[in-house]
N, C-alpha and C positions, 0 to 999 in steps of 0.2 A: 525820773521820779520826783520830779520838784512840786506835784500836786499833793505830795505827803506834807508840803508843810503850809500849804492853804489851812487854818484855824475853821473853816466851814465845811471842813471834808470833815467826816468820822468813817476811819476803817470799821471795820466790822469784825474780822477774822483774824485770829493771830495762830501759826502754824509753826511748831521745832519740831524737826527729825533727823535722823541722820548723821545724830552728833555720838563723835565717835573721842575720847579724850583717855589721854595713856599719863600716866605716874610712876614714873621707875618699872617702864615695863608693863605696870599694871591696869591694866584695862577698867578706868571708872566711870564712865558713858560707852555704852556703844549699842543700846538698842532702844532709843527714848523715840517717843511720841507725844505731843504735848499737845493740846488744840483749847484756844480760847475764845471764846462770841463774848462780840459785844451784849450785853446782860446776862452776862455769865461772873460769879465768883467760882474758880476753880482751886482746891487745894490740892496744894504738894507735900505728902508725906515722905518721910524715911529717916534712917535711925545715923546721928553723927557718922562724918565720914564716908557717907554714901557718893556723895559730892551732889548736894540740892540747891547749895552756896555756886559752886563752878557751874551749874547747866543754868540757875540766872543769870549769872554774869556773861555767859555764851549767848544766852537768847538778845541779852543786852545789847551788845557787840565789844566790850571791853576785857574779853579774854578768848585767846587763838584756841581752836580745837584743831584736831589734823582734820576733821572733816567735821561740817553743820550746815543743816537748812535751815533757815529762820524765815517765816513766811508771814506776809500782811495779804490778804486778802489775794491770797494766792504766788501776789510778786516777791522774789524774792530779796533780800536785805542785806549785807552784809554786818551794817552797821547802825542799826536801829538807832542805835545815837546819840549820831548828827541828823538827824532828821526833826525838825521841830512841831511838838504838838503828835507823837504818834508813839511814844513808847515814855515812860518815867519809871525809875526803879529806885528803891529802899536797900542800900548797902546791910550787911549787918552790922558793919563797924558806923560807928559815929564819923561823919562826914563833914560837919560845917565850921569852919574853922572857930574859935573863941573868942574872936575879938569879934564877930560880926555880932550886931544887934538881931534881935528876933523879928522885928518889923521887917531890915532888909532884907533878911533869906527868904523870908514871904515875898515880898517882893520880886525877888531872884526870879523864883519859882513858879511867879504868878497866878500863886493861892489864893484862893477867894475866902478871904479875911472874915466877909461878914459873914458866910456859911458856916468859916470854922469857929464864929464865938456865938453862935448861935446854938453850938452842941457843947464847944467847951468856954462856957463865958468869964472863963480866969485867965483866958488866953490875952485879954484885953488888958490886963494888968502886968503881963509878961514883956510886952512889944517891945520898952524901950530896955530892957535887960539884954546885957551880952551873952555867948552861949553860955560862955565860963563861969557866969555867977547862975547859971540851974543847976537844978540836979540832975543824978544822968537820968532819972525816968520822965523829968520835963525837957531834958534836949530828944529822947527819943519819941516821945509822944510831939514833939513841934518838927522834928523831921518828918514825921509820919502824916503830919498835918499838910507839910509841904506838899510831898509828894503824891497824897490822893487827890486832892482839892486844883490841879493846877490843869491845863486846859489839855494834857496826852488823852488818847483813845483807849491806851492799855496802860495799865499800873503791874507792877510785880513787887511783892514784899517779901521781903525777907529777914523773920521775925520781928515783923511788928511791934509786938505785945510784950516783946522783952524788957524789963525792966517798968513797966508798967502798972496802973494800982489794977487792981480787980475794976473800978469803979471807970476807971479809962475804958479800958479793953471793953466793960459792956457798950460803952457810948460807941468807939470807934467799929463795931461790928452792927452797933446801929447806921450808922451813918454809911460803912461801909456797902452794905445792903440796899441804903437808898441808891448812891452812886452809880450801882452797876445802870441801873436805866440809860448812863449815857457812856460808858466804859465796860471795858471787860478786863476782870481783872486776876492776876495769879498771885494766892500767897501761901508760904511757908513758913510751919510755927513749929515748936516743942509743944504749944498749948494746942493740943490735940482737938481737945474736943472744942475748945471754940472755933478751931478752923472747922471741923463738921458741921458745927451749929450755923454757920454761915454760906458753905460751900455748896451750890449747883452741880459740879462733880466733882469725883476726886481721883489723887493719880498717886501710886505707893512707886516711888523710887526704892528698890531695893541692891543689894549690895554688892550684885552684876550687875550692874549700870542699867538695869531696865524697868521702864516705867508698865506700869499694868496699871489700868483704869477699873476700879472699880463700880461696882452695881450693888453691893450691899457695903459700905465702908465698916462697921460697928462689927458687922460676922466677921468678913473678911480680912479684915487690919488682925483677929483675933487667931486667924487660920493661917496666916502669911508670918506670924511671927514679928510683928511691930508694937502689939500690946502683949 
């Protein structure tokens, strides 16, 4: 598989099934489907505790299932990654340590600096600040920065928008929007309706582990018991 990490490849297809994950016995995935194209924003709904947290970090490859397929363009992945340039994911927890400067994590990440201050131009005045002296809705808005802007094929989010201004969140679902052109991307929020507002399909994780794709989200989220 070492053509995954050629930077002049773009996957196209990203494919979860199959993932099966138990809690105390309790059955929290076990009949998911998940499919994403490149120019695709797909969103992930469901309600706390569903587990929409654990089946990212599964497609990711940083947490074991007793069973999962994770698929790029049909092949499949164990561990999305170590693979460079084909998968980037958004923890929900705060990730970068405090003492690093915001210019490095860019850096790190190989964010494209001048794209991201051309939407957010305060970001320019951030660089040489450490995490520790932001606040947490400018460390999670410059994680967030990180991880869409940097050269992977597929992005996965996981609450974005948390802690975020109203004024962020519009820009980042603008920008996000442009993106998919050359990415496909999955994200999951509380803020419902801006994931709708941005999403090409969407998929209701419900609270037997299994994902339904929607065809009307606004009826249906209302029929399924999510709103």
């Amino acid at each position: 598989m070492h053509w995954f990490g050629k930077p002049q490849f773009r996957v196209g297809r990203l494919e979860a099934d199959s993932i099966w994950l138990e809690y105390n016995n309790r059955k929290v995935l076990q009949n998911v489907y998940i499919r994403i194209n490149k120019g695709q924003i797909v969103g992930l709904l469901g309600r706390n505790g569903c587990g929409k947290s654990s089946l990212l970090e599964i497609i990711y490859g940083i947490r074991r299932a007793r069973n999962s397929s994770v698929r790029f363009d049909g092949n499949y992945i164990s561990c999305p990654f170590k693979h460079q340039n084909l998968l980037s994911y958004l923890p929900q927890h705060q990730f970068v340590p405090g003492y690093l400067r915001v210019k490095e994590a860019l850096v790190l990440y190989q964010a494209n600096v001048k794209e991201a201050v051309g939407y957010f131009p305060e970001l320019n005045e951030l660089l040489p600040y450490r995490f520790n002296q932001l606040s947490g809705g400018q460390q999670r808005l410059i994680e967030t920065i990180m991880v869409i802007s940097g050269p992977a094929s597929f992005v996965i989010l996981d609450e974005p928008f948390s802690n975020v201004t109203p004024l962020h969140i519009e820009t980042l679902k603008t920008w996000l929007a442009s993106l998919k052109n050359d990415k496909g991307i999955l994200i999951t929020d509380h803020y419902y309706r801006d994931v709708l507002a941005i999403s090409d399909s969407v998929y209701l994780l419900n609270m037997e582990g299994r994902t339904i794709q929607l065809q009307y989200p606004a009826e249906e989220l209302r029929q399924l018991g999510y709103l």
